[in-house]
Residue frames as qw, qx, qy, qz and C-alpha x, y, z in Angstrom:
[[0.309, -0.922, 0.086, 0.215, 54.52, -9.31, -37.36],
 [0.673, 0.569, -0.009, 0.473, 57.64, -7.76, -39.19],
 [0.215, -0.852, 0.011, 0.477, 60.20, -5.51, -38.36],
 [0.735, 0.638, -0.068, 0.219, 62.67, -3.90, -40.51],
 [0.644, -0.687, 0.222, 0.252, 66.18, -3.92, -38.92],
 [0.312, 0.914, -0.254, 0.058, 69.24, -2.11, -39.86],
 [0.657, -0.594, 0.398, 0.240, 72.74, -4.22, -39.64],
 [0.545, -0.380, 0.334, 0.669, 75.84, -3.18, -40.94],
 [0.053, 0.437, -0.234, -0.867, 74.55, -0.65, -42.78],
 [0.382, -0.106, -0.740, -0.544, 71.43, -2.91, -45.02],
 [0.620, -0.007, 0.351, -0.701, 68.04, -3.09, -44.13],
 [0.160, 0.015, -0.968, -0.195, 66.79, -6.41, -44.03],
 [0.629, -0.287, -0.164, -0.703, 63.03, -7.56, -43.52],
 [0.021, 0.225, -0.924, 0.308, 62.82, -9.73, -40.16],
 [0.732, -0.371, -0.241, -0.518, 59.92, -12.31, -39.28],
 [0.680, -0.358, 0.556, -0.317, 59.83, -14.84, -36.81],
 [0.877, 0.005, 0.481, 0.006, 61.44, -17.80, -38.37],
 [0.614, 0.788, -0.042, -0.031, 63.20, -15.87, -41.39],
 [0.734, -0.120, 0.213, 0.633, 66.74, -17.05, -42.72],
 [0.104, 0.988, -0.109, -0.031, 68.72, -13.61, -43.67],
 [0.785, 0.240, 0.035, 0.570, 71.46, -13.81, -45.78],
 [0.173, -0.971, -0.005, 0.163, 73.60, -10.70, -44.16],
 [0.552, 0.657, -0.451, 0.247, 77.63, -9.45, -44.50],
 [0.664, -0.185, -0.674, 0.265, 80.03, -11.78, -42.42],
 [0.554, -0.749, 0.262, -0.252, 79.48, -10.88, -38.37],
 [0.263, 0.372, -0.823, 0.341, 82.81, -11.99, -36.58],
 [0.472, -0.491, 0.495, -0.539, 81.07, -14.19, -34.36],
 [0.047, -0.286, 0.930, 0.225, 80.65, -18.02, -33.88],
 [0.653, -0.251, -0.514, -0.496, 77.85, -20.56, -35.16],
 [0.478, -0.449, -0.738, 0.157, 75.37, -21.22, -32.95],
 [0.227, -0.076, -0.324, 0.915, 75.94, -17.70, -31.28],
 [0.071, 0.795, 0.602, 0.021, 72.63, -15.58, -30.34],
 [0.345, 0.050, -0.098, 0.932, 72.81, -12.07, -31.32],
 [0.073, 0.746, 0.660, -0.043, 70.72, -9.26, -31.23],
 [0.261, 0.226, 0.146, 0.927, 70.04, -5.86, -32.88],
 [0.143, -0.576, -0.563, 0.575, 68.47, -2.98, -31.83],
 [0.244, -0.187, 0.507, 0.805, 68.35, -1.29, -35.02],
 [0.249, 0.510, 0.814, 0.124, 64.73, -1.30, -35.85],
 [0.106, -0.103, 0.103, 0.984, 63.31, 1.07, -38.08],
 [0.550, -0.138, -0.129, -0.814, 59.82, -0.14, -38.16],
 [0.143, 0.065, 0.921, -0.356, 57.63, -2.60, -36.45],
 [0.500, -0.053, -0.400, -0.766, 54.54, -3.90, -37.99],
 [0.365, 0.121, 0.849, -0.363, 51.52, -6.07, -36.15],
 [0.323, 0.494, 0.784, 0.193, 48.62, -6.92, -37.81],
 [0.145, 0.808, 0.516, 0.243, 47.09, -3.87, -37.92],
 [0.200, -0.959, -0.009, 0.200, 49.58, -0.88, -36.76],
 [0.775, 0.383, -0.195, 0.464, 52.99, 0.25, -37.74],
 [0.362, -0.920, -0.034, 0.144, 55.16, 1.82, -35.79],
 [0.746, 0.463, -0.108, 0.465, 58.08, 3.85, -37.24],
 [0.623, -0.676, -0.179, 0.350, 60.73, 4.75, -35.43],
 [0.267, 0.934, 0.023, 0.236, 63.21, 8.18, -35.18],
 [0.462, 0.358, -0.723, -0.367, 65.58, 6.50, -36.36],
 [0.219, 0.116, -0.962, 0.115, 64.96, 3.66, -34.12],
 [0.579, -0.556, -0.212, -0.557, 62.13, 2.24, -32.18],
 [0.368, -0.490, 0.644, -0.458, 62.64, 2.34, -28.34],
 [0.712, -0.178, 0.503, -0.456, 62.56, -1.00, -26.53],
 [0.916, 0.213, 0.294, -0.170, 62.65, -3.43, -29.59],
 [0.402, -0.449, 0.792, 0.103, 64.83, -5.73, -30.27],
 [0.875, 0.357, -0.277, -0.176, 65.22, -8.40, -33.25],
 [0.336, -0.661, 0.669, 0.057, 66.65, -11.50, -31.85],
 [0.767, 0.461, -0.360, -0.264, 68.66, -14.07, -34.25],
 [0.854, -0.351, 0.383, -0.022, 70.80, -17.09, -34.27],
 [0.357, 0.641, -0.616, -0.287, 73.94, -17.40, -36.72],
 [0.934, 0.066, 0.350, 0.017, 73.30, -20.89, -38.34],
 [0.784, 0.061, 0.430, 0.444, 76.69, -20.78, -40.73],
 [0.283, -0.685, 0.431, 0.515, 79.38, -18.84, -42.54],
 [0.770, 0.211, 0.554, 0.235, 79.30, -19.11, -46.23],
 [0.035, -0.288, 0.416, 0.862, 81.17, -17.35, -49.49],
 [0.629, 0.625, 0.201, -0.416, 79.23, -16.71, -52.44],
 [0.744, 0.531, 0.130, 0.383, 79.89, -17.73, -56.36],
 [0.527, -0.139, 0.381, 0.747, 83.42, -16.02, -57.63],
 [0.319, 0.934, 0.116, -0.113, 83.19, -12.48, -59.16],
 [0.726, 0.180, 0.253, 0.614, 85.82, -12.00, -61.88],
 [0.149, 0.943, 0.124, -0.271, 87.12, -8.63, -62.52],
 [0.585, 0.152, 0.382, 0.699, 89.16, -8.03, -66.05],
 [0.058, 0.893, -0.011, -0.446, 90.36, -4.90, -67.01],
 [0.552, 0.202, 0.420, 0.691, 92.09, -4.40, -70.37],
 [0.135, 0.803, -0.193, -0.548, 93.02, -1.18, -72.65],
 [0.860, 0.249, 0.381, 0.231, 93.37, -2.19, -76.03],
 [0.659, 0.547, -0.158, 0.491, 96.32, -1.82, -78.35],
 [0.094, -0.821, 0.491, -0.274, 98.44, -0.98, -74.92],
 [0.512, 0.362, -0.752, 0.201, 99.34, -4.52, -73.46],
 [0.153, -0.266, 0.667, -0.678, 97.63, -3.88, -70.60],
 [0.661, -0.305, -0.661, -0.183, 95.24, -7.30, -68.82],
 [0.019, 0.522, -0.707, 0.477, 94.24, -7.61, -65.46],
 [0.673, -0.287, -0.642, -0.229, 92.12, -10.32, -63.96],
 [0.140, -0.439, 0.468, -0.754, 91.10, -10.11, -60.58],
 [0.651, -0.405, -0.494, -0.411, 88.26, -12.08, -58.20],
 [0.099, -0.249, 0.646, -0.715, 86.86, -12.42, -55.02],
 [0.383, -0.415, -0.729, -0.386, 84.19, -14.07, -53.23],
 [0.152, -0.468, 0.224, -0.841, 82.35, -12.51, -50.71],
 [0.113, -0.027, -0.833, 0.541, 81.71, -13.59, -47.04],
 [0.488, -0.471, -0.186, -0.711, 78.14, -13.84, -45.62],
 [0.071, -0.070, 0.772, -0.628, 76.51, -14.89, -42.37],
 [0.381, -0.221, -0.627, -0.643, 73.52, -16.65, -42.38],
 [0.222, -0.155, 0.498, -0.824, 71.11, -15.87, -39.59],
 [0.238, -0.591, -0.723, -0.267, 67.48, -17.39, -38.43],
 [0.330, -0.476, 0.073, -0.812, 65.34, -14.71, -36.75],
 [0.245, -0.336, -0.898, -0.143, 63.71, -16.08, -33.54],
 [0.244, -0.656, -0.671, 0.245, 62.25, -13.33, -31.97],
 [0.104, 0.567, 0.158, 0.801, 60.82, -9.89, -32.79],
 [0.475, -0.723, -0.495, 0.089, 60.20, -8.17, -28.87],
 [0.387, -0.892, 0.132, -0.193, 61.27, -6.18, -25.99]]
């Protein structure tokens, strides 16, 4: 069983035991959350898509840890004007375990 669940705007595939690398939720480790976002729901054999959502189901997760990603440089130049800039950032995630796809 699968759903596909919609949070903060990216659709992630959820199973029962999957680690989902999302963008940072303000909340703390160890914290259960839960979305209600589902846009489809697969069992073995049925699917059920939902308009936009499906009623009733729920994708609940646990937030196992806060972590940045690699440095992204950003360099800007114009040549023969003088002009350099160098930028970077590293971006925030939230790493999640699914444990339950239900009501």
């Amino acid at each position: 069983m699968y759903a596909l669940v919609d949070i903060k705007g990216k659709q992630y595939r959820a199973e029962k035991g999957a680690k989902l690398k999302v963008d940072r939720i303000q909340s703390k480790t160890g914290d259960r959350i839960e979305f209600d976002t589902v846009l489809l729901l697969s069992d073995d054999d049925r699917v059920e898509v939902g308009t936009p959502f499906v009623k009733g189901i729920k994708v609940k997760a646990t937030i196992e840890d806060h972590v940045s990603d690699k440095k992204v440089t950003v360099y800007k130049m114009k040549r023969r004007k003088g002009y350099r800039r160098t930028k970077g950032h590293r971006q925030k995630y939230t790493l999640l375990t699914v444990d339950d796809i239900g009501k």
